[in-house]
N, C-alpha and C positions, 0 to 999 in steps of 0.2 A: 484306220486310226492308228497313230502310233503309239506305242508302251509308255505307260506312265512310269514316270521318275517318280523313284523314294524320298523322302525327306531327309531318312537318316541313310540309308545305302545306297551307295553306288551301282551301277550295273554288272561289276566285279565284286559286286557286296563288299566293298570295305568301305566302314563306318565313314562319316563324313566329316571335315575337319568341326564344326558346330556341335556335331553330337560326340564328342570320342567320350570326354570327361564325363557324360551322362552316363552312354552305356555301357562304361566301367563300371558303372555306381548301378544299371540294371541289372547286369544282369549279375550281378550280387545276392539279389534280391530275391528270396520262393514269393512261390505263384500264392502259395495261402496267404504272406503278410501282405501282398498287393491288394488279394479278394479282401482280405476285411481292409483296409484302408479303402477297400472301395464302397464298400458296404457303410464304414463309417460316413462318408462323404455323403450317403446318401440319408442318411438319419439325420443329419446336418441342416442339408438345402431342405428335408422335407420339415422337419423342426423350425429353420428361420423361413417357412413359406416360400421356398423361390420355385414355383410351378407359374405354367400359363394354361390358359385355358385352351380348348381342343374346339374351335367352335363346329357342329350340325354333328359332334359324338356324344351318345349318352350311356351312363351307365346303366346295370340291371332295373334301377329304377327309376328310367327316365328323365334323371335331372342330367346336367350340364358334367361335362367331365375336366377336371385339373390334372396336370400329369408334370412328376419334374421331367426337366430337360436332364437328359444322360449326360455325366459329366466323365471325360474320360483322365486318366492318370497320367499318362503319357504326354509329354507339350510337347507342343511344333515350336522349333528353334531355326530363327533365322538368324544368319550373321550379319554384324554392324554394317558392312560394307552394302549389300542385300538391301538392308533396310534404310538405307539414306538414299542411296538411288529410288526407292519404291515413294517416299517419303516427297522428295523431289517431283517426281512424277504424279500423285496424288495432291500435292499444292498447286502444283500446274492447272491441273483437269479441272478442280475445284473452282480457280479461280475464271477459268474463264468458262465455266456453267453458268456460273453466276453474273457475267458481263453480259453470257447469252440473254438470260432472264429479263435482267434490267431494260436489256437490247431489244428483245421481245413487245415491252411492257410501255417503251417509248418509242424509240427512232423506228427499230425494226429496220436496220441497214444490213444485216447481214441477209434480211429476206428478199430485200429489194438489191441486193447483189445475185438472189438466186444460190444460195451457199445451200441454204436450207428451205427445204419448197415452201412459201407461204400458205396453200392452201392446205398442209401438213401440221402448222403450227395455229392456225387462225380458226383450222374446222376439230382442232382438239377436242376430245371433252375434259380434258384440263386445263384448257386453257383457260381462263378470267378476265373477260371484257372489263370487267368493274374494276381490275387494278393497272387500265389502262391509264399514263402522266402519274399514277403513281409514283412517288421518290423516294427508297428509306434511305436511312441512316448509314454512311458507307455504300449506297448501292448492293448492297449486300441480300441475298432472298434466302439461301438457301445456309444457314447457320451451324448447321447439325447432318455432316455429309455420311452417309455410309455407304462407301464403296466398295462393291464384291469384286475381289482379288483371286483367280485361280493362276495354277503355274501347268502350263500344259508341255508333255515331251515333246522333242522332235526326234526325226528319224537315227539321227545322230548317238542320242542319249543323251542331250544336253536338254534343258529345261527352259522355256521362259515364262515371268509372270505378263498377266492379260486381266482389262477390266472386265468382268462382266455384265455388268450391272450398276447402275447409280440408282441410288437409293436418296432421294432429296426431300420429299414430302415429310413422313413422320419414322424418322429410319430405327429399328428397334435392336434390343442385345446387348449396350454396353454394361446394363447391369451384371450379366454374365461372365462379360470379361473380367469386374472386377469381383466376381465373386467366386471365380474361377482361380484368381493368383491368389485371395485370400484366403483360398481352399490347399493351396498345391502349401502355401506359406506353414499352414498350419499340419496338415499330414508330412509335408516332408524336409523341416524346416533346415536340414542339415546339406541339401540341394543349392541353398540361397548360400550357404557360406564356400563354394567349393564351385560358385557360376558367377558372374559379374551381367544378374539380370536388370536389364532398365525398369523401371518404375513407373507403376501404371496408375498409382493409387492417388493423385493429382490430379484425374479428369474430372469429378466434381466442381474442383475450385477451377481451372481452366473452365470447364462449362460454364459458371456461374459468372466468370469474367466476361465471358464471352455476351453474355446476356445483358449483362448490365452495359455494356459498352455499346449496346446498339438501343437503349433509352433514348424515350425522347427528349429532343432538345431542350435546355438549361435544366436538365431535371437531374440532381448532382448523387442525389441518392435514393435510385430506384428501389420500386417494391416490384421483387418476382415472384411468379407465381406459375405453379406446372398445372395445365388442365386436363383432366383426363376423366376419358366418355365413365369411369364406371368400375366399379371394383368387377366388374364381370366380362368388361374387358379383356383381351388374353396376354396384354403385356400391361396387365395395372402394379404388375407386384413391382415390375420397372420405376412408373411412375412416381409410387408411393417411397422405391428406395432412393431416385433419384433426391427428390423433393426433399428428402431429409437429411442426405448427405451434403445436399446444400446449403441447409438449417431454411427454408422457406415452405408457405404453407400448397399445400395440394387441392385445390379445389375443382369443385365438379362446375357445369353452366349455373345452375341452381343461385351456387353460391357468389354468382357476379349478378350485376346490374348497370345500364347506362346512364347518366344523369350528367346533366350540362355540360356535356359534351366529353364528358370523362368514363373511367370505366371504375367501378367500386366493386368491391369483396364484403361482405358480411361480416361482421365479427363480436364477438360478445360486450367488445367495447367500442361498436357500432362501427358506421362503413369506414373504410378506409381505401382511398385510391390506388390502384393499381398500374402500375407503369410499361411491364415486362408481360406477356406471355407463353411461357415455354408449351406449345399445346400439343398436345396427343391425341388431336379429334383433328379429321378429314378436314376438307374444308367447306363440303355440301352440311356440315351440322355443324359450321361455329355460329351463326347468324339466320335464325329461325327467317328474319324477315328478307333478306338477302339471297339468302338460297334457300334450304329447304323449310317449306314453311311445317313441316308438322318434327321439326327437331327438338328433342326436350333437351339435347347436351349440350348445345353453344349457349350465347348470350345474346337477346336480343338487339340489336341499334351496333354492336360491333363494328359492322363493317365503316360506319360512317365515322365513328373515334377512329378507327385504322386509316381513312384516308384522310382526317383532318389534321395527323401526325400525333394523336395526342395518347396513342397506345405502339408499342412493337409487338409482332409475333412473331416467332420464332417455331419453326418456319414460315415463313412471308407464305398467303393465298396465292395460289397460280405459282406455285414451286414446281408443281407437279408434271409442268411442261417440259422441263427438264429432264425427267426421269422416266419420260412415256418410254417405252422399248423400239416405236419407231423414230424415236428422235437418236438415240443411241447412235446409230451409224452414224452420224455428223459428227460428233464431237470431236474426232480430230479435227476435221475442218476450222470446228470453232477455235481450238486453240491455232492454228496458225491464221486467222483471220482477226483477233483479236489480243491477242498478245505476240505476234511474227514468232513463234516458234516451233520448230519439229515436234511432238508428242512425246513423251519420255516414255507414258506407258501405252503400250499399244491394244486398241479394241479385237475383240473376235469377230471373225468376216462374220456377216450377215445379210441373210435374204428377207428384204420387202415384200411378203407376197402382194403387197399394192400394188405390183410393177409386175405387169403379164409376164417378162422373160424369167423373173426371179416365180413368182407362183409356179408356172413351166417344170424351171427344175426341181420345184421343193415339193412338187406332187409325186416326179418322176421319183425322186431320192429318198422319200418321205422317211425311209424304214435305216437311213445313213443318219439323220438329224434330229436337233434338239428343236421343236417348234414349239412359241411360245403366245402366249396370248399379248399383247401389247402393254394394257392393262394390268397382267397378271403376276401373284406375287405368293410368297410362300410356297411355293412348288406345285401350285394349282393351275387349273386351265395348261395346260403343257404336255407335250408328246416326248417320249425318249423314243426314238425311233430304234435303238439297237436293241432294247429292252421290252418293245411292246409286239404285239401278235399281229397276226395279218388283218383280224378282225378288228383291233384298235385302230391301225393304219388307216384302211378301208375307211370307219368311221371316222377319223380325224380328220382325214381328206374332205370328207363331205361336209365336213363343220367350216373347214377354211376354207374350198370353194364357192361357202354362202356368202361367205365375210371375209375375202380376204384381207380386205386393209386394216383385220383385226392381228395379223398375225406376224410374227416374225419367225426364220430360222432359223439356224448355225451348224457349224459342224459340231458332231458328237467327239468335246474336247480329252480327252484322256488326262481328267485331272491328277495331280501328284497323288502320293498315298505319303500315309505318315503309320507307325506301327502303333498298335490301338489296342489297349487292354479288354477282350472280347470274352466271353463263356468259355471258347477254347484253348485260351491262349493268349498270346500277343502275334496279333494278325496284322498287314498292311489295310487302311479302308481310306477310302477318297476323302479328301477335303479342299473347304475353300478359306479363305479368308476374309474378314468387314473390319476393314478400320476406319477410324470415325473422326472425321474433321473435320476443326473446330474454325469455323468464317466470322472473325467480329469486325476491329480495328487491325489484326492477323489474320493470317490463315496457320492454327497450332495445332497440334496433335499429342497423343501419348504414343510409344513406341510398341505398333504391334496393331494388336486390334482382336476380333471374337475369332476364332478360330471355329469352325463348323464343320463335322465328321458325319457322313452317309458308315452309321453303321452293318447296315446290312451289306453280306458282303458282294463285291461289284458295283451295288449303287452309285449313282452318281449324284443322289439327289440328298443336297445336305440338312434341307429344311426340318426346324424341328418339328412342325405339326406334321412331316411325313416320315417322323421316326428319327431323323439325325439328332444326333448329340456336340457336346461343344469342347476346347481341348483350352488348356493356359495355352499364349503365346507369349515365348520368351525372345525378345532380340539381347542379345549378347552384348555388353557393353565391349569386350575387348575387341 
């Protein structure tokens, strides 16, 4: 594995041209006024509620556990140049995901070229027969992209960024980002006059654009609405801020119902039609009668208003085909297959254990790689092969040789490190990146995206239910 590259140092440790003006300005700074600006920040998020829930953890007395996300002091700063190429590359990928989908849902020419195995795409369990001649609006499925961005060394010392991950279903975190800059805004506000940082505080109103643009047809002024399973939920506190930074209502399944052929909301000055739904529920529980019949959080008859054009959701049912982990390895494919172009951002090699020769090596290698559940999310289901024992190995191997075409694997990347305000100090700890974009009538974004730190140190696993915390991310106007 090669050494991780700093964010802010060089291999000669000299500061980096992004960071100079910063860490003049840290190391200014004692370590006491950092601890209580850190401690403030945490009386903060825990006062405005920004926790998520920890699901299968309970406290001393057996209920449910909430725990804030660690917010670190420190931002990761990428420069302009950095970030329009990343930016670039991430409208790329986006848009032709989303050609995939469509492609998928209709023709299906890229399977009947053999690009992508049909029996890969058609035997999914994300896949959705039901929005097969499905058409939306724009062709457009996947609305709301978050795409995990690591930067891995090479042997060299040089750095490149890698996707890791798409994230297309129901992608979560941006509330963080932006409660992140209004955090760094507010502790260190003398930072913003002495940095020419982009502005991130516009993804609501870019959201909300973006939603109303994929309404249906002749409907001039949509009613949106964010649906979400449940304040007990682990990303509701999301939902709930989203929802209102939008100025629109947040409703649970409950509060819809279908009627001639429309979809209505409740309200104390009775129904009112609903046009948009931003949702935050699966899509086995939006349509009790559709998919799962014993779901108390979708709305009944759903599915049939979504294919009669007479509702959008956002994200479109069967997005999820996109974002399965064994579909991953293709997407360069897709982009030069559907838009004639080289990849800008490049994937991390990956082994199918579906495919005898790639199981072969990832059984032999097991204790070299990262294996992953297809499926799987939040840092779950998954082997860190440099970090786990012989007795984990051993057993992960017997898990994946029951199932293999459940798994994938990769090499153990050596993500960057960014330095991180820790108990002892200011230490280097891993991180990844999620920026989030935005697919209507454009493909837009805000500059930057969640910033995610594996605090513990070595980690490589940024997830907050498995302890990571989250950083501002600044791109540099200059």
């Amino acid at each position: 594995m090669n050494p991780a590259i700093d964010e802010m140092l060089t291999a000669t440790r000299d500061v980096r041209e992004q960071y100079r003006v910063y860490e003049r300005w840290l190391s200014r700074q004692p370590a006491a006024a950092m601890k209580a600006r850190r401690e403030e920040a945490e009386m903060i998020f825990r006062r405005v509620g920004i926790t998520f829930a920890v699901y299968g953890a309970k406290d001393e007395d057996g209920a449910g556990t909430e725990r804030l996300i660690p917010f670190d002091l420190i931002p990761r700063v990428i420069p302009k140049h950095e970030w329009t190429a990343m930016e670039a590359g991430l409208r790329q990928r986006v848009t032709a995901l989303n050609r995939f989908i469509h492609d998928v849902y209709h023709d299906q020419e890229i399977l009947e070229a053999g690009i992508v195995p049909a029996a890969q795409v058609l035997g999914n369990a994300q896949f959705r027969a039901e929005m097969m001649g499905v058409t939306l609006p724009g062709k457009v499925y996947s609305h709301v992209s978050g795409i995990d961005i690591v930067r891995a060394g090479h042997a060299d010392g040089s750095g490149e960024y890698y996707v890791l991950e798409d994230n297309l279903r129901v992608p979560s975190g941006v509330s963080y980002m932006l409660e992140n800059r209004k955090m760094m805004m507010r502790l260190f506000p003398e930072l913003f006059s002495i940095h020419r940082v982009a502005p991130v505080a516009h993804y609501p109103d870019l959201l909300l654009e973006t939603l109303r643009a994929v309404a249906p047809a002749g409907v001039n002024e949509p009613t949106v609405v964010v649906l979400t399973p449940g304040m007990y939920n682990s990303a509701y506190f999301e939902h709930a801020f989203l929802a209102q930074q939008m100025g629109v209502e947040l409703v649970e399944g409950q509060d819809l119902f279908v009627k001639d052929g429309f979809v209505f909301m409740r309200t104390t000055q009775g129904p009112r039609r609903v046009d948009v739904i931003y949702r935050r529920v699966d899509d086995d529980f939006l349509d009790p009668r559709a998919f799962r019949a014993d779901s108390t959080l979708g709305c009944a008859g759903l599915l049939d208003v979504y294919r009669a054009g007479n509702i959008a959701l956002s994200n479109a049912i069967g997005t999820g085909i996109a974002d399965d982990k064994s579909i991953y390895p293709y997407v360069p494919r897709m982009i030069e297959f559907y838009l004639g172009e080289k990849p800008i951002l490049s994937n991390v090699p990956t082994y199918l254990c579906r495919e005898p020769e790639d199981l072969a090596y990832v059984l032999a290698h097991m204790a070299e790689l990262v294996v992953k559940e297809v499926h799987g999310a939040g840092g779950y289901g998954m082997l860190v092969g440099p970090a786990a024992t012989r007795a984990e190995i051993a057993e992960f191997a017997r898990v994946v040789q029951a199932n293999p075409g459940n798994y994938i694997a990769q090499p153990t990347l050596a993500l960057s490190t960014c330095p991180t305000f820790v108990d002892s100090g200011i230490a280097p700890r891993h991180i990844d990146l999620r920026p989030f974009v935005l697919s209507g009538t454009s493909v837009q974004m805000v500059p930057g995206g969640l910033t995610r730190v594996a605090l513990e140190e070595g980690s490589l696993v940024v997830n907050s239910s498995q302890g990571g915390g989250t950083k501002d991310t600044w791109v540099l106007e200059d």
